[in-house]
NUTOR-851771 format. One record per residue (C-alpha): x, y, z; residue in one letter. Coordinates in steps of 0.1 Angstrom, whole numbers, padded with zeros to 4 digits, always signed. Layout:
BEGIN
XYZA...
//
This chain:
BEGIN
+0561-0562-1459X+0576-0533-1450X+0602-0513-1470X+0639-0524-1470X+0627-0559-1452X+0644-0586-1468X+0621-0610-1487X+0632-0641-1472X+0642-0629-1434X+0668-0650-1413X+0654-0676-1396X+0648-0666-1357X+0667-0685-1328X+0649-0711-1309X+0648-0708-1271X+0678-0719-1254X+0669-0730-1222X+0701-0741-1206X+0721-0713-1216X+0693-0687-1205X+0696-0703-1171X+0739-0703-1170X+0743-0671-1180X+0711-0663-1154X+0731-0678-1128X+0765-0663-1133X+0749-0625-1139X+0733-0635-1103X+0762-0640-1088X+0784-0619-1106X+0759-0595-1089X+0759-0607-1055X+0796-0591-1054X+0780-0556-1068X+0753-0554-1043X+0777-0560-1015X+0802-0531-1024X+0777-0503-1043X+0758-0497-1008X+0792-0483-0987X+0813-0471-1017X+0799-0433-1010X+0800-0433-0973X+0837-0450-0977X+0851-0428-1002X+0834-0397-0985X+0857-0406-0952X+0890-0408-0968X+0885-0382-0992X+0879-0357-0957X+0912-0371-0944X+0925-0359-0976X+0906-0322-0978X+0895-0313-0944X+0878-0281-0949X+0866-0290-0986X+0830-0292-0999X+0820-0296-1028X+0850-0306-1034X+0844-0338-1016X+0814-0341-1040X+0834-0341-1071X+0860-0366-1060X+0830-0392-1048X+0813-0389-1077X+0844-0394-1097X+0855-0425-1083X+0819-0439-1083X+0818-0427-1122X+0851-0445-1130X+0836-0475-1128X+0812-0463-1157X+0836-0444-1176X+0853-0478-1183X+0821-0496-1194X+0814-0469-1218X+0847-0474-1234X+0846-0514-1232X+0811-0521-1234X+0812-0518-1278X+0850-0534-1276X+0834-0566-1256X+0803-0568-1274X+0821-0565-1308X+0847-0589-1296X+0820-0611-1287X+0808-0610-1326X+0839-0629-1339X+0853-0650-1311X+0823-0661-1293X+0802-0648-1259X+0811-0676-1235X+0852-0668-1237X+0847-0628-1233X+0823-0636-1202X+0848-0657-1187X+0875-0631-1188X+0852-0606-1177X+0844-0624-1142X+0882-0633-1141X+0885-0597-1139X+0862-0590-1114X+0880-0618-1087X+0910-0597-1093X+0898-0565-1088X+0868-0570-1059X+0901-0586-1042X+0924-0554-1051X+0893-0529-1033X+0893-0555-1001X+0930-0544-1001X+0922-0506-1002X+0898-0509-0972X+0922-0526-0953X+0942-0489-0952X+0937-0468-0922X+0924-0431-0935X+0944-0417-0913X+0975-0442-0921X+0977-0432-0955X+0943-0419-0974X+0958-0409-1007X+0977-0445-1010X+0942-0459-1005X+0918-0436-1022X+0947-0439-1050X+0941-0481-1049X+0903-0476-1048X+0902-0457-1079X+0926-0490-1097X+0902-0513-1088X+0871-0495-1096X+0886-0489-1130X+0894-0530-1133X+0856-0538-1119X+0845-0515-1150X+0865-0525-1176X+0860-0561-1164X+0823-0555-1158X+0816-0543-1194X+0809-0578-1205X+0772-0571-1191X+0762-0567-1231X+0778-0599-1240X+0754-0616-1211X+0728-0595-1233X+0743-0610-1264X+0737-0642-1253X+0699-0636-1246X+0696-0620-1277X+0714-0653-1296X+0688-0680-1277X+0655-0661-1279X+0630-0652-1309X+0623-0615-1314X+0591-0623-1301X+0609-0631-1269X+0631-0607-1262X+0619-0585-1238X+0612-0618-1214X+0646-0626-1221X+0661-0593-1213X+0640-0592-1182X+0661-0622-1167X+0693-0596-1166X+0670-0577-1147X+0659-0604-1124X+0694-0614-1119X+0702-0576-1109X+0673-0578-1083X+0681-0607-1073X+0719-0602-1066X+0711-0564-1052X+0685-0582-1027X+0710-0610-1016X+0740-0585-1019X+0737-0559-0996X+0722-0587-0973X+0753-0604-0974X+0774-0569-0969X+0754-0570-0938X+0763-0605-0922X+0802-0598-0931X+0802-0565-0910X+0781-0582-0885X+0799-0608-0877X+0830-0592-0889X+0831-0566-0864X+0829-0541-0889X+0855-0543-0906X+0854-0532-0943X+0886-0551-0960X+0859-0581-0956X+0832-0565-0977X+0855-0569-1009X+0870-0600-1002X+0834-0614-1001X+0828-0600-1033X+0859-0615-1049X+0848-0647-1038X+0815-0642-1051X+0830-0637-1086X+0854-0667-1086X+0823-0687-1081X+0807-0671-1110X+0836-0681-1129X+0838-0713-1123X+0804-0720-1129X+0809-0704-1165X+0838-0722-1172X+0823-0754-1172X+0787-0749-1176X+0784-0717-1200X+0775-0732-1235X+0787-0711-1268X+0755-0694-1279X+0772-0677-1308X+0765-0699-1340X+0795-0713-1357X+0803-0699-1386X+0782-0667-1385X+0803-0639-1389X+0796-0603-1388X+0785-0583-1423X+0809-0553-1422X+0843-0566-1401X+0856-0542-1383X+0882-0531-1362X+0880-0541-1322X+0885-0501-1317X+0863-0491-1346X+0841-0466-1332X+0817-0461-1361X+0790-0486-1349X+0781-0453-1321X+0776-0432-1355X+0760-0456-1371X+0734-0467-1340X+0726-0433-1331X+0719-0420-1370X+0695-0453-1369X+0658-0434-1366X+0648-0468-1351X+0673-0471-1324X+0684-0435-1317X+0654-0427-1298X+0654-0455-1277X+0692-0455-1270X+0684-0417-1258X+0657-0426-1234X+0676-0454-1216X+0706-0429-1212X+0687-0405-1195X+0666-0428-1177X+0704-0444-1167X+0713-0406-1157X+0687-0401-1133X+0693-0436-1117X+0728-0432-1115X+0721-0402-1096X+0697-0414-1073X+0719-0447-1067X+0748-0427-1056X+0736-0401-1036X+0708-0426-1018X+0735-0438-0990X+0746-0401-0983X+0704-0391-0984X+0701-0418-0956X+0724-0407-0932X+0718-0369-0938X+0678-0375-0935X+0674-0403-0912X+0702-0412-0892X+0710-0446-0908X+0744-0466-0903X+0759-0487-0924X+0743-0519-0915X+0708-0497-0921X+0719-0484-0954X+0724-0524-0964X+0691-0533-0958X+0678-0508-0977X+0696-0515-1007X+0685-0551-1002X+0648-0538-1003X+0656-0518-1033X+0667-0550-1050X+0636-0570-1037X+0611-0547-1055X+0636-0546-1084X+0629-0585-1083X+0594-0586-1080X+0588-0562-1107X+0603-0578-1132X+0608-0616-1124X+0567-0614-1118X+0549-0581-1127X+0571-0574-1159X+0569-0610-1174X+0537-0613-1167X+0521-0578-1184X+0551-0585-1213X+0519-0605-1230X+0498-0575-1232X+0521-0544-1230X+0543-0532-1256X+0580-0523-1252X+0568-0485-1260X+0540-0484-1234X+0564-0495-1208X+0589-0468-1209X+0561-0446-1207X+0557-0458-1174X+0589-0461-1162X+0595-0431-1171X+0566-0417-1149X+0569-0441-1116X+0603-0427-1120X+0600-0394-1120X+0577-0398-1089X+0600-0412-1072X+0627-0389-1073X+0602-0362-1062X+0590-0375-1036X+0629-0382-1025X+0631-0343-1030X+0606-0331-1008X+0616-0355-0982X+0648-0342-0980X+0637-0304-0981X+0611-0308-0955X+0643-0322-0932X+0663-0296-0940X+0639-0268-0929X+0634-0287-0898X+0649-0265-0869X+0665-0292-0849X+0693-0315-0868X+0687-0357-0873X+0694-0374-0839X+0697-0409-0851X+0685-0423-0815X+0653-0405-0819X+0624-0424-0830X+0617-0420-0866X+0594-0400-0883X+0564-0429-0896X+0554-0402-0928X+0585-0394-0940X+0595-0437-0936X+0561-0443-0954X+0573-0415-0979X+0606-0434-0981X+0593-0462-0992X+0572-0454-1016X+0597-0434-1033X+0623-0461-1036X+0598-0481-1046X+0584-0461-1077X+0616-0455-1085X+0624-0490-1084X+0591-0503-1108X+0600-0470-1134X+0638-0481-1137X+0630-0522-1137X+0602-0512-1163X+0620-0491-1189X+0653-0510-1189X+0643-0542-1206X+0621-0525-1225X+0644-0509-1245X+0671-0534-1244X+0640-0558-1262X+0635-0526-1285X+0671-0523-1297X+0678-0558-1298X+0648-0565-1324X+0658-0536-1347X+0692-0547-1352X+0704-0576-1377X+0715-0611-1354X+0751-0603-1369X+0753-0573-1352X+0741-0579-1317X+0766-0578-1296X+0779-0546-1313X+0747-0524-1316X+0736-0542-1276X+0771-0527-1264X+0767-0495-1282X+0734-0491-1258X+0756-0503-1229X+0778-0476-1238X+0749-0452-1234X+0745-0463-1200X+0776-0463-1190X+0779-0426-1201X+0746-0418-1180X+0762-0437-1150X+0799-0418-1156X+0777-0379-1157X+0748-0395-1133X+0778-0399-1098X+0794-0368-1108X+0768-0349-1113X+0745-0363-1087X+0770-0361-1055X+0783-0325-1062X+0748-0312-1064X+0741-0329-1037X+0766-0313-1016X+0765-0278-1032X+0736-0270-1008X+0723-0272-0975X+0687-0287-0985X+0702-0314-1007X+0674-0310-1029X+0692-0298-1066X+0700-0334-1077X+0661-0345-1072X+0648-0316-1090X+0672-0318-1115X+0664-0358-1119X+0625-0349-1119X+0628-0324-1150X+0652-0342-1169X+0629-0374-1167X+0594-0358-1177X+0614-0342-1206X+0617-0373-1223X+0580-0381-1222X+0576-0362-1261X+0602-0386-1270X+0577-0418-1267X+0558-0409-1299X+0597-0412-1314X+0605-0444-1304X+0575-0455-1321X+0538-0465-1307X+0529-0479-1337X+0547-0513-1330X+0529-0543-1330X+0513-0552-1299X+0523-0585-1286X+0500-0614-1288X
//
């Protein structure tokens, strides 16, 4: 027995089936409505924000990346309020309100893109920002959906079960941006539609919560140390925690170069291959296919063998390959002498490059993230999920608030495009002397 183990250990939750599945189902869909807005927001924002600044640069950068970090910003501050909300009232009634928020606020961003730029870009660039703000705060619940794996699967579990918010995100990114395509297809482009969809999307998500989402929270069990809703000693306490410090740290900078690469992939598109809108959809559907695959199948099925540790290893590494190869693709353009013509045919090494980039990238991030969600989620007490699971959420968030900003203005700071994929490669080999932190001596699983 280790040291500072209690003797007689809590018992461990049984599986629970049906309200794996629900809260499956509603992070799905709850994610259909992401995948449909995430793959234009750039390439919108970048056309008002030129109304607004004509001659600006980097400028433009910084006020993309901004809005796009909002959203973040909001689940950083949120995600430790929901999750330790979610400790004393229960996970099904802060889910609820969560996906009530994001009807309201999908709806609100279908109303911004309904606004001509050049009718009035502020008043719409200003109504973007509101409901990417509401999507956040409302989208924070994502560690109570945690919560609720954590509450109806053993530790011995845990990773599979993490791996099903995973699945859902593939899932909902394939299905997403596929659907994002059919609106502006048969919508005649028009954009108002793409978040009118998604607020539809969400309503159905909540409905399907409201009166199918069982309480997974046992009665009764309340937390060991109460504590204020905006108590923010849980962060100290999490990252003083030799056992979860590490870990938290890799998933934020795994999160950073992500966020980065999420942002600026839309704006890489168009600069390096001539790609529309209705091009840049698909792609983010792909993106979520492989995001599928490699966790609904190739995930759950080395989880057996593998431990949490030897994964982020590799995430970490398909990753960083990724990015790279991203980076040279978009140098070799830019030294090309002659600019993109998008009605030339493309070039088949730099598509075959393309894809397997995104899909490195894909594996390393689908890899790593449940990995560590599993790792935190078995070194904290059951009392204290939700708190310690948001505090990790938190981390994220934080990655994906610097990731935007950081990622677009680099992105447009030069000609080449090529600083944010250097930067992404460095920062993610760097964490590879962190693995012998976050422990290899855990037990391997059965």
């Amino acid at each position: 027995m280790q040291t500072g183990e209690s003797p007689t250990p809590p018992s461990e939750p049984s599986s629970n089936r049906s309200a794996l599945t629900i809260v499956f189902l509603v992070v799905f869909i709850d994610l259909l409505g992401f995948g449909i807005i995430l793959p234009l927001l750039p390439r919108i924002a970048d056309g008002y924000v030129k109304h607004l600044l004509p001659s600006a640069t980097w400028e433009i950068g910084l006020i993309v990346g901004l809005l796009m970090s909002s959203f973040s910003l909001m689940q950083f501050f949120f995600a430790p309020i929901w999750g330790r909300l979610s400790d004393h009232v229960g996970r099904r009634p802060i889910l609820l309100l969560g996906l009530f928020g994001s009807v309201v606020f999908y709806y609100l961003f279908g109303r911004a893109a309904a606004i001509p730029a050049e009718a009035n870009a502020g008043l719409a660039l200003g109504l973007f920002f509101v409901a990417r703000i509401g999507a956040g705060i409302a989208g924070a619940t994502i560690a109570t959906a945690q919560a609720v794996i954590a509450d109806s699967t053993p530790p011995d579990q845990r990773k599979h079960g993490m791996a099903l918010i995973g699945i859902a995100f593939g899932i909902g990114f394939t299905f997403g941006p596929l659907i994002g395509f059919g609106c502006l297809w048969f919508g005649d482009g028009q954009l108002p539609i793409i978040g009118y969809s998604a607020s539809i999307l969400s309503l159905v998500a909540w409905m399907l919560g409201l009166f199918l989402l069982p309480e997974t929270r046992v009665p009764g069990e309340e937390p060991a140390i109460r504590r204020s809703i905006f108590d923010w000693t849980p962060i100290q306490h999490a990252l003083a925690d030799p056992r979860i410090a590490p870990v938290v740290l890799t998933f934020f900078v795994a999160s950073l170069g992500f966020g980065a690469f999420e942002v600026t992939l839309a704006l890489f598109l168009k600069d390096n291959f001539g790609f529309g809108e209705n091009d840049s959809f698909l792609i983010f559907a792909y993106i979520g296919f492989v995001l599928m695959l490699s966790q609904g199948l190739i995930y759950r099925r080395l989880a057996s063998h593998l431990r949490e540790v030897t994964f982020i290893g590799m995430g970490i590494g398909f990753m960083a390959l990724g990015v790279g190869i991203m980076g040279w693709i978009t140098y070799s353009v830019s030294t090309r002498a002659r600019p993109i013509d998008p009605a030339a045919p493309l070039d088949p090494v730099l598509v075959t490059l393309l894809f397997i980039a995104l899909t490195a990238s894909v594996i390393g991030f689908s890899f790593l993230t449940p990995s560590a969600q599993a790792l935190v989620s078995r070194r904290t007490p059951d009392d204290r999920q939700g708190e310690v699971l948001g505090v990790n959420q938190s981390a994220a968030a934080l990655a994906r608030i610097l990731g935007p900003v950081i990622g677009v203005t680099l992105y447009k700071s030069t000609d080449t495009h090529l600083l944010p994929y250097v930067a992404g490669a460095i920062l993610l080999l760097m964490m590879l002397p962190m693995l012998p932190r976050i422990g290899w001596d855990e037990e391997a699983p059965g």
